[in-house]
DODREN-237234 format. One line per 4 residues: their letters; for each residue x, y, z of N, C-alpha, C. Coordinates in steps of 0.02 Angstrom, whole numbers, always signed. Atoms other than C-alpha are relative to their C-alpha. Example, Ala and Ser with C-alpha at 12.3 -4.5 7.8 and 13.67 -1.06 7.14 Angstrom:
as = +45 -59 +0 +615 -225 +390 +45 +60 +0 ~ -42 -59 -3 +684 -53 +357 -39 +55 +37
***
This chain:
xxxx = -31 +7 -65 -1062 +880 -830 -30 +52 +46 ~ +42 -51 -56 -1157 +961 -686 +45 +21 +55 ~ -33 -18 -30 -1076 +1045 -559 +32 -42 +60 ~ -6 +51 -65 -1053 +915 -419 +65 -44 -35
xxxx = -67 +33 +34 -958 +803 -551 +58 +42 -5 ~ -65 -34 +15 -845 +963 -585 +35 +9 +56 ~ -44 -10 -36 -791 +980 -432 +37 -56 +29 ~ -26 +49 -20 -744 +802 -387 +43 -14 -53
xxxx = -79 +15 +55 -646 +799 -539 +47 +40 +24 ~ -57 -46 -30 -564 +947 -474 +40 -34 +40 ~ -14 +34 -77 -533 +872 -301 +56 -49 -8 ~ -29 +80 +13 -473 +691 -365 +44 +17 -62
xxxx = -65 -10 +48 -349 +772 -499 +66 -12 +29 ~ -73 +22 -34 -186 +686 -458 +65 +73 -11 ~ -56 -48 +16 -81 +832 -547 -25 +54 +23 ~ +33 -42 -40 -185 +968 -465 +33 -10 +77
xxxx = -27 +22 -79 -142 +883 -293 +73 -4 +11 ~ -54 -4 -2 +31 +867 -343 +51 +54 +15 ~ -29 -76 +18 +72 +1054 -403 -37 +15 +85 ~ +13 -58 -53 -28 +1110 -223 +42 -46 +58
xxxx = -57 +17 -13 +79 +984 -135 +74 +38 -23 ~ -44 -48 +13 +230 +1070 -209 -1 +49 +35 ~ +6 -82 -19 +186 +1244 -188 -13 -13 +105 ~ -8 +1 -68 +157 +1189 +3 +69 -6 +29
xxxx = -78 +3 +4 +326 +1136 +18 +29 +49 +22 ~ -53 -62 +8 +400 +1297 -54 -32 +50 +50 ~ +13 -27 -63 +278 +1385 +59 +21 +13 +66 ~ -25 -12 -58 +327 +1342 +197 +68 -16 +22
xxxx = -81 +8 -37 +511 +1281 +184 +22 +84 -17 ~ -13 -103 +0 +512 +1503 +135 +16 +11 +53 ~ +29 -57 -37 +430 +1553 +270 +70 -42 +59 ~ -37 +15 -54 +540 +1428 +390 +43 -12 -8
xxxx = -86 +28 +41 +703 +1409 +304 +66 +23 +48 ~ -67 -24 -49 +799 +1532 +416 +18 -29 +70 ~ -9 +2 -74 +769 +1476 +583 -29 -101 -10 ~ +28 +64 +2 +729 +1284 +523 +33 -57 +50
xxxx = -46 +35 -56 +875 +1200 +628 -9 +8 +62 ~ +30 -8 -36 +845 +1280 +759 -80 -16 +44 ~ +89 +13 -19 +651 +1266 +779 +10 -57 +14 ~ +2 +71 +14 +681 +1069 +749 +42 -12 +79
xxxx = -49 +6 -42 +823 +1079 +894 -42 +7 +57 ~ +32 -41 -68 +712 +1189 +1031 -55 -47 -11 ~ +71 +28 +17 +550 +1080 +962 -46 +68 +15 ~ +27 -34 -21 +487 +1251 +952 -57 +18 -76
xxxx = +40 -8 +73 +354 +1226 +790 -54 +49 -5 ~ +44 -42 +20 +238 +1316 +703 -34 -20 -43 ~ +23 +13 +48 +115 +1336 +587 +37 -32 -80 ~ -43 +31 +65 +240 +1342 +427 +48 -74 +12
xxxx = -22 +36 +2 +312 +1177 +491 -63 -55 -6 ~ +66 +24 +22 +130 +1087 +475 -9 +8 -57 ~ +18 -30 +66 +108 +1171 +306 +52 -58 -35 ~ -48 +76 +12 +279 +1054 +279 -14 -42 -41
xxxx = +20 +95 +3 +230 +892 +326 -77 -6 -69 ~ +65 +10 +44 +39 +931 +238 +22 -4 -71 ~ -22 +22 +74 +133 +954 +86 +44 -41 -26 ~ -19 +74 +10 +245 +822 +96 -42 -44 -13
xxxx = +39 +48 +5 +102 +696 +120 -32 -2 -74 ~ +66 -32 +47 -19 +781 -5 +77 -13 -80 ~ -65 -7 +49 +152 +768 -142 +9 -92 +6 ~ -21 +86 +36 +189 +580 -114 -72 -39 -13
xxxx = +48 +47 +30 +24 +527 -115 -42 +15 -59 ~ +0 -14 +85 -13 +615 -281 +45 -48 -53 ~ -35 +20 +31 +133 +543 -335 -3 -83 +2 ~ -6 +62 +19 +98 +360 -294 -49 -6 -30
xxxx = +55 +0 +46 -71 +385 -383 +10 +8 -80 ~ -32 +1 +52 +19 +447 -527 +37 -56 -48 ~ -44 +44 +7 +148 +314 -524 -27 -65 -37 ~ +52 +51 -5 +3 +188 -511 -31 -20 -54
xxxx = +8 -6 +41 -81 +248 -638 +41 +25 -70 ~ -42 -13 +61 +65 +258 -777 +14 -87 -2 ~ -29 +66 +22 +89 +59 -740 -34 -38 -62 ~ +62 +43 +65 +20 -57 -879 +9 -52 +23
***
């Protein structure tokens, strides 16, 4: 396996994409947890509310790849 292949395996790892989905999440519902009602209320966003959504997305669409691939 030459290096080009290793990294597209990397890349296209559904459970890789999953766990950094996650960890985005916890990232940023941390960093914005205190003042999250608020921010949402004023529409006054930020970076850690992007970080969010990116890991929302990046989390379900791991997960319908997953899903996908467990059907028979």
């Amino acid at each position: 396996m030459n290096f080009r292949e290793l990294l597209i395996n990397i890349a296209e790892n559904n459970y890789l994409n999953l766990f950094v989905g996650i960890f985005l999440c916890y990232c940023g519902l941390n960093e914005a947890w205190g003042a999250l009602h608020e921010d949402i209320r004023s529409l006054n966003f930020g970076a850690h509310h992007g970080i969010i959504v990116i890991g929302l997305i990046n989390t379900f669409k791991s997960l319908s790849h997953i899903i996908k691939g467990t059907k028979t």
